[in-house]
C-alpha positions as CSV (number, residue, x, y, z in Angstrom):
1,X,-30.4,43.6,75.6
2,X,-31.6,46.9,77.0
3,X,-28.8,49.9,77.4
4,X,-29.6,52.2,79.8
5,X,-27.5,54.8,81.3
6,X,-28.6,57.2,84.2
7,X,-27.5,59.8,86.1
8,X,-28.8,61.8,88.9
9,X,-31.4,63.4,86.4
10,X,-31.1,62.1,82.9
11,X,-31.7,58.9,81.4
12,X,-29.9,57.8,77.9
13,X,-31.5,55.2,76.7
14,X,-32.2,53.5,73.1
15,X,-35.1,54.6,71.3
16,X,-38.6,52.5,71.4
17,X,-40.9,53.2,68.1
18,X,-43.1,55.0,70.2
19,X,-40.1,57.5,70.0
20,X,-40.7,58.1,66.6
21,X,-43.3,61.3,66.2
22,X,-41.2,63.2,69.2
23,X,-37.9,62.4,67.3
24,X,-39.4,63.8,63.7
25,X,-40.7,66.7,65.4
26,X,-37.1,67.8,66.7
27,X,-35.0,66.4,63.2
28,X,-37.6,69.6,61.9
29,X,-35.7,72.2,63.8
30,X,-33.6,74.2,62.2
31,X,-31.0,74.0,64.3
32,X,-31.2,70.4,64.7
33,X,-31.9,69.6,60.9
34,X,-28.6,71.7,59.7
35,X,-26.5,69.8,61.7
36,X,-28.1,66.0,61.2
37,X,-27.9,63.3,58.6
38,X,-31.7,62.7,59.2
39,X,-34.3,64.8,56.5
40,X,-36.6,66.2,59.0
41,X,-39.2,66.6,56.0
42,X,-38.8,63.4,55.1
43,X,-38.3,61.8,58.4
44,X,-38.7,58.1,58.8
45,X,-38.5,58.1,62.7
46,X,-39.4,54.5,62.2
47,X,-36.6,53.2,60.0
48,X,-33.9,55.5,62.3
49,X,-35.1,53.5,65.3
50,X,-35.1,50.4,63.4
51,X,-31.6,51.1,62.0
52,X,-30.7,52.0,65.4
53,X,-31.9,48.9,67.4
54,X,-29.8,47.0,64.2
55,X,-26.5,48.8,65.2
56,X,-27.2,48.4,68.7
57,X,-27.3,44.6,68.3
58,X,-24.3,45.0,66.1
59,X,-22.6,47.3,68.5
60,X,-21.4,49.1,65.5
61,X,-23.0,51.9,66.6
62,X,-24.7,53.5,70.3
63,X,-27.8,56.3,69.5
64,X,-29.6,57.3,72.5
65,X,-32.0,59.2,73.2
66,X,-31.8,62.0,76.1
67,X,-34.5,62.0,78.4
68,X,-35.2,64.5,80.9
69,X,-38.2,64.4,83.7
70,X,-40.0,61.8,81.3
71,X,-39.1,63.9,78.0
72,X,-37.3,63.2,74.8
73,X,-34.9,66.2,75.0
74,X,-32.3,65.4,72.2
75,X,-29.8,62.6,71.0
76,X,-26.4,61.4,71.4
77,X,-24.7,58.3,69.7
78,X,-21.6,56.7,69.4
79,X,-20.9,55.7,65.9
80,X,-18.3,54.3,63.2
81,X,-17.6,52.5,65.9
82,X,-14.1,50.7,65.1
83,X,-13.0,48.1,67.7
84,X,-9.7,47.2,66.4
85,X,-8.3,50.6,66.5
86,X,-11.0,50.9,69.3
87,X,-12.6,54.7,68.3
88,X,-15.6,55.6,67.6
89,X,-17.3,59.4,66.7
90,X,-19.4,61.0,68.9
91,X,-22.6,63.3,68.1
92,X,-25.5,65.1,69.7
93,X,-28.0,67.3,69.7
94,X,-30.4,69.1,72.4
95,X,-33.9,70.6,71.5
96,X,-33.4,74.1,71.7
97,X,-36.1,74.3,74.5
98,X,-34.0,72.5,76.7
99,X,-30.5,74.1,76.3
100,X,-28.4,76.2,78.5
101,X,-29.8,73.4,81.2
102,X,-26.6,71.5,82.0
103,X,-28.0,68.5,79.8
104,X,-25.5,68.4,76.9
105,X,-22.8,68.5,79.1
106,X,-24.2,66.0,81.5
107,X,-24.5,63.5,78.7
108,X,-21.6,64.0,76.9
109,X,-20.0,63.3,80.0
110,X,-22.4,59.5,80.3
111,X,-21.4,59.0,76.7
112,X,-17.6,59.5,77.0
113,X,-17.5,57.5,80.7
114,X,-19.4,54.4,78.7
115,X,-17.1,54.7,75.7
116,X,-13.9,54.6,77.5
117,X,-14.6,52.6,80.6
118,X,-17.3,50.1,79.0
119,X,-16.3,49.8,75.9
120,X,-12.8,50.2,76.7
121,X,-12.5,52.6,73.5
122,X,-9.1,54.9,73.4
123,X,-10.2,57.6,70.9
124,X,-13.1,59.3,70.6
125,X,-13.3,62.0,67.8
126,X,-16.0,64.7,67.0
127,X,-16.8,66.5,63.7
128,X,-18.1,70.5,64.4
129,X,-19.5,72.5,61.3
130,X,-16.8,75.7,61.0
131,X,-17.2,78.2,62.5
132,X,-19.4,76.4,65.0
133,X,-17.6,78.6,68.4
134,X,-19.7,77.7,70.3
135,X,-19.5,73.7,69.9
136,X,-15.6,74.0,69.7
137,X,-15.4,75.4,73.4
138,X,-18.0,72.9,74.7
139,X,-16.0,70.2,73.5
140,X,-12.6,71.7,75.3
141,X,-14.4,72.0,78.4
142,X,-13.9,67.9,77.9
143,X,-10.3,68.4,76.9
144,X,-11.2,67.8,72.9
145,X,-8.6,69.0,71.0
146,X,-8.8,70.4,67.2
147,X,-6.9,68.6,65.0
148,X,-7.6,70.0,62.0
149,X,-10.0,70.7,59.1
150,X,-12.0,68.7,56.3
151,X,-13.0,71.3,53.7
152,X,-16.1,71.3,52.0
153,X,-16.9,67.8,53.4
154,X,-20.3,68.0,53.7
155,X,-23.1,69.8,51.9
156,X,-25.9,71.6,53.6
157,X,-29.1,72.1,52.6
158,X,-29.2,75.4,53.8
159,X,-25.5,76.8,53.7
160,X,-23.9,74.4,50.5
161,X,-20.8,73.4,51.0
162,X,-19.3,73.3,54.7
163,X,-16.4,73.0,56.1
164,X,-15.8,70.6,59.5
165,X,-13.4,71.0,62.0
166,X,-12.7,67.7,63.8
167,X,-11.4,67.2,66.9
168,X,-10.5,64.2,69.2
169,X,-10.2,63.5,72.7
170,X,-8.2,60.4,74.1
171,X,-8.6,58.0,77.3
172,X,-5.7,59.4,79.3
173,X,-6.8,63.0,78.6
174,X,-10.2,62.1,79.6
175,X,-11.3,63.1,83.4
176,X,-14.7,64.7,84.8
């Protein structure tokens, strides 16, 4: 089964192998790397496709990638999806060429529709590295709100330990 959502201008789609050197080269930003599970040294665009297409199937998990005028342009993904308590995370990440461009909060705004209408989720929670200001006020303009934060949850290659703050965002609070 193919998943493919589209708006007037984006297209978030799963990723095909051919994905794999364009999805590398971006996991090797800095600013991308920091905030991403994936080694961009070590990158194995391969096996994050293939683990991708296996959670897709599973529907344990949603990663997309962004495109924009026939360009890879970032990620976004549902995952830890749990469908008894119906919940899932969300995550993303742009290229820095293409920020500032609308396209972060265009898909955010896909993901969330798909998460609460399709997939008839009721919570949908979002971790931010502190002090990430920026991220924190792009998720309010969704009407995320911070409930708290994990200390030293996750360590960094470049900053040790971090600190997240996580905040959640429910169906009836959701509107666009």
């Amino acid at each position: 089964m193919v998943f493919i959502l589209k708006n007037y201008r984006l297209i978030l789609r799963a990723p095909e192998m051919s994905d794999s050197k364009t999805i590398c080269h971006f996991f090797r930003e800095e600013s991308v790397k920091h905030f991403n599970s994936v080694n961009g040294k070590a990158c194995n665009g391969i096996e994050w496709i293939k683990s991708s297409k296996k959670s897709f199937s599973e529907k344990s998990a949603y990663n997309f990638v962004i495109e924009f005028k026939n360009e890879i342009v970032g990620g976004i993904s549902l995952k830890n999806i749990n469908k008894a308590d119906r919940n899932a995370e969300l995550g993303f990440w742009i290229a820095k060429p293409y920020r500032s461009k609308g396209i972060a909060f265009e898909s955010v705004g896909m993901i969330l529709k798909f998460a609460f209408k399709r997939l008839n989720l009721n919570r949908i929670e979002a971790r931010i590295t502190f002090p990430n200001v920026p991220s924190a006020n792009f998720l309010g303009r969704f009407n995320f709100r911070l409930e708290g934060r994990l200390r030293q949850v996750r360590h960094s290659r470049k900053s040790g330990w971090v600190d997240e703050n996580i905040f959640s965002l429910l169906k009836d609070e959701f509107s666009l």
